[in-house]
N, C-alpha and C positions, 0 to 999 in steps of 0.2 A: 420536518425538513424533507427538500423534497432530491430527489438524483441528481441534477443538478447546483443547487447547493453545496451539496456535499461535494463534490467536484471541485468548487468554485473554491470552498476551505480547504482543501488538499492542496491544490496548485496556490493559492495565497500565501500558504503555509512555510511554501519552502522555497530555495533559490538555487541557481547554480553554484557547484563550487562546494554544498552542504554536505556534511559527513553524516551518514546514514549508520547508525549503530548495527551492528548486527551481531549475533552469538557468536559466529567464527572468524569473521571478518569483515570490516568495517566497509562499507561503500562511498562512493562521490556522486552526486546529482552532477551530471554533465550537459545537458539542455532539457531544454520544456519546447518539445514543437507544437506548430499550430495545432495540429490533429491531436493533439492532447497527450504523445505518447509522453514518458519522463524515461530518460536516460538516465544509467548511471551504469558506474565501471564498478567493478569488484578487482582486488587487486591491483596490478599495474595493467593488463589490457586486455580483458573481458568485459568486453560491452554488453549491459541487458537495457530492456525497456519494461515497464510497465506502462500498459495501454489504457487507455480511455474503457473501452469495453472492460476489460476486466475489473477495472474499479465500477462501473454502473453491474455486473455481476454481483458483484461485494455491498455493493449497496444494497441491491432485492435480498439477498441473505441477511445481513444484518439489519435491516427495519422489519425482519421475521424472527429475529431471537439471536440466542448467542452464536458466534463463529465461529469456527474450532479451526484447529487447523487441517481437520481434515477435508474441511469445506472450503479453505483458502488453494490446498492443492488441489482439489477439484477445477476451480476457476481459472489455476493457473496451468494445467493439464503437468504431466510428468517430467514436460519437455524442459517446462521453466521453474524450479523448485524455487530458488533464488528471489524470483518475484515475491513468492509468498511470505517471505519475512521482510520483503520490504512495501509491501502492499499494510504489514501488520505493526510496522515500523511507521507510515505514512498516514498513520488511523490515528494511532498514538500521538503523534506528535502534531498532528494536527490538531489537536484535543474533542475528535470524534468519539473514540471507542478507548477501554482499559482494557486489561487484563485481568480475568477472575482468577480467585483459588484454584480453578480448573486448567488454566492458561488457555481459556476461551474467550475472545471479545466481544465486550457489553457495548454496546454504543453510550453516547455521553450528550449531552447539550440538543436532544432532538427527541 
């Protein structure tokens, strides 16, 4: 599979309006823009995105091994922690990548 691809299943994967699971609290997919970024709110009105770049990030790390998460907050720098459980949330449920015994991600179907 190639970067692309795996992009393509991401965004296929999900829609607006979808409730994003998360440890502490749950999120909302609010748009998908051209540019690839995905919206969503945490709460009632904290807006984040996850960008395009940082999932092609996510992608050169996991088609090299597992992803921990100390590599997801690397990609997502300190600014945006938030991303990183939904970047790890949007692997999952796309059915790219699991969760090991280590609570590191294995990629899946590639």
């Amino acid at each position: 599979m190639n970067e692309s691809e795996l992009i393509e299943i991401i965004y296929g994967s999900i829609e607006v309006g979808m409730v994003i699971k998360k440890p502490n609290q749950d999120s909302v997919i609010l748009n998908i823009t051209e540019n690839g970024n995905i919206y969503y709110r945490i709460g009632e009105s904290n807006r984040k995105a996850v960008t395009k770049n940082e999932l092609s990030k996510t992608y050169k790390l996991l088609s090299e091994g597992a992803l921990s998460s100390s590599h997801l907050y690397e990609i997502v720098t300190t600014a945006k922690p938030c991303n990183a459980t939904t970047i790890k949330w949007l692997l999952k449920h796309s059915g790219l990548a699991r969760e090991n015994d280590n609570g590191e991600l294995v990629k899946l179907r590639w």
